[in-house]
N, C-alpha and C positions, 0 to 999 in steps of 0.2 A: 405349333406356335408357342405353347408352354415353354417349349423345351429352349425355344430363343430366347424368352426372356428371362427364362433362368440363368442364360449362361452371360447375358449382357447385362443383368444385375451381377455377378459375378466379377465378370471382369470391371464395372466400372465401381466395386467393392475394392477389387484388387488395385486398381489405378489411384483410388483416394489414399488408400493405406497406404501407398508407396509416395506418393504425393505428401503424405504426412512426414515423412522421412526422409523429406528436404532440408528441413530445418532443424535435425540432431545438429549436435557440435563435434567437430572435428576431433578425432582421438589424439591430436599433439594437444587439447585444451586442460584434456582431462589429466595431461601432465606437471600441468601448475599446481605447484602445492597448497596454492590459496584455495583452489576452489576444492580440494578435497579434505576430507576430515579422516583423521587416524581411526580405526578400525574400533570399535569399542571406547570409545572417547566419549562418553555422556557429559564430561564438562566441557567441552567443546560446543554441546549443541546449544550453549546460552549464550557464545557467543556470536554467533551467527548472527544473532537479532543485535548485536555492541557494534557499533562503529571501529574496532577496535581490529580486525583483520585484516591483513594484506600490509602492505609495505607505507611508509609516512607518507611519499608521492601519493599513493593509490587513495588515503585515505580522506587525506586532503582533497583532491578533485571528483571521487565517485562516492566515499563516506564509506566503504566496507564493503562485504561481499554477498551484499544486498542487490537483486532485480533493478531496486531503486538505489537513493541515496537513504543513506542509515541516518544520520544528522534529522533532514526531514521527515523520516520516519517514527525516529522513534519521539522527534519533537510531537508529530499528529496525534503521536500515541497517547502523548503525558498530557497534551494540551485539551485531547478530546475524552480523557479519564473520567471527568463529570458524568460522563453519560455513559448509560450501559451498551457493552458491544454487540453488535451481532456477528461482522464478518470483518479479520482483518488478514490482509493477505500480503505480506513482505516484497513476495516478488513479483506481483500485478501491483503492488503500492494502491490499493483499493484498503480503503477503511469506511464502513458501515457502522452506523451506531443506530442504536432503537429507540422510540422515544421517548423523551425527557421532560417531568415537568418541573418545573423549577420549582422552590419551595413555594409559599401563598402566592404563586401567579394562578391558582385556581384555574381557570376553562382555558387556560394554553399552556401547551406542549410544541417542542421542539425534536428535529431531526436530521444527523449531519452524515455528509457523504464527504472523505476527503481522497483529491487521487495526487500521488506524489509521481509526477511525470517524465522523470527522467532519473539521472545518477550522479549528476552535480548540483552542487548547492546552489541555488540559482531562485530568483524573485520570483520567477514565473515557472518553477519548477514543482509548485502545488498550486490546488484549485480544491477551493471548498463549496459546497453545495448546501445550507441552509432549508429548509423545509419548517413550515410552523402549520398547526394548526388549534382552531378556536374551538370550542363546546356549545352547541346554540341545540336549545331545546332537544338536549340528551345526547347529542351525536356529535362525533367531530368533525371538524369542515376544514377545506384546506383556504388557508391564507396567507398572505404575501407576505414577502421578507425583504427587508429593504436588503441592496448590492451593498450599503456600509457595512451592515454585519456580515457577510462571505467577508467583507475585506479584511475586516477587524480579525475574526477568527484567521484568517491566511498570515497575517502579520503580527500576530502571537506566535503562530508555528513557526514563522521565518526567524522569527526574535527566539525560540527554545533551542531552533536547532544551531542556530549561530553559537549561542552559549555551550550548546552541548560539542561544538568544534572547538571551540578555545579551550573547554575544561580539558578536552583530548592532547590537543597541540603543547598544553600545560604540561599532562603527563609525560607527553614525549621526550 
């Protein structure tokens, strides 16, 4: 009986792992020269996070050769700078920050999640998450955040990354 369920953990070990390997990219992909980087190129790797790779077309509709859009990303970045990072992830476009107390707001702190959800510049193409919490007899407690502030914050980023495309499109 052992020896069954050794082999049928086995084999559905072996079935996931191949299952996982559905979703590689096709080796004509890896022949675009955007998505690779020259060999020993360490100034190459700062561009990766610039909006600034791939063809004017490309950069204009997806922002670079970013998971996400680069425009909205690295607008979240500059815009979410205030606050200290914990996790920010390019191409899940997941940004996590830790939290923040504002100068004399004493017994509140704040905390942002922002996710940039696609690879065009687009209104709806971030979502900010907002967390606050209060100080009441020593501890902190979670409380509400009004939907103005996610929006205000979402419309800052939309507003940094718009500018950080014109400053581009200038270059060009």
């Amino acid at each position: 009986m052992r020896a069954i369920v050794t082999r049928l953990c086995s084999v559905l070990a072996c079935g996931l792992v191949l299952a996982g390997c559905g979703n590689s990219k096709p080796a004509e992909d890896l022949a675009d020269p955007r998505l690779r980087m020259p060999a020993g190129s360490i100034a190459d790797v700062g561009s990766l996070f610039s909006p600034s790779r791939g063809s004017g077309a490309d950069r204009q509709d997806q922002g670079g050769a970013l998971g996400v859009n680069a425009y909205l990303w690295r607008g979240a970045l500059e815009t979410l700078s205030f606050m200290p990072m914990v996790t920010a992830d390019p191409f899940g476009g997941v940004i996590i920050t830790d939290w923040y107390q504002p100068p004399g707001s004493g017994g509140e702190r704040f905390k942002a999640t922002a996710f940039i959800l696609g690879r065009t510049l687009r209104a709806d193409g971030i979502r900010v998450s907002l967390f606050r919490q209060v100080l009441q007899g020593g501890n902190w407690a979670d409380a509400p955040v009004s939907t103005a502030a996610a929006a205000e914050m979402e419309n800052k980023i939309l507003a940094r990354a718009r500018e950080l495309r014109v400053q581009q499109v200038r270059r060009d």
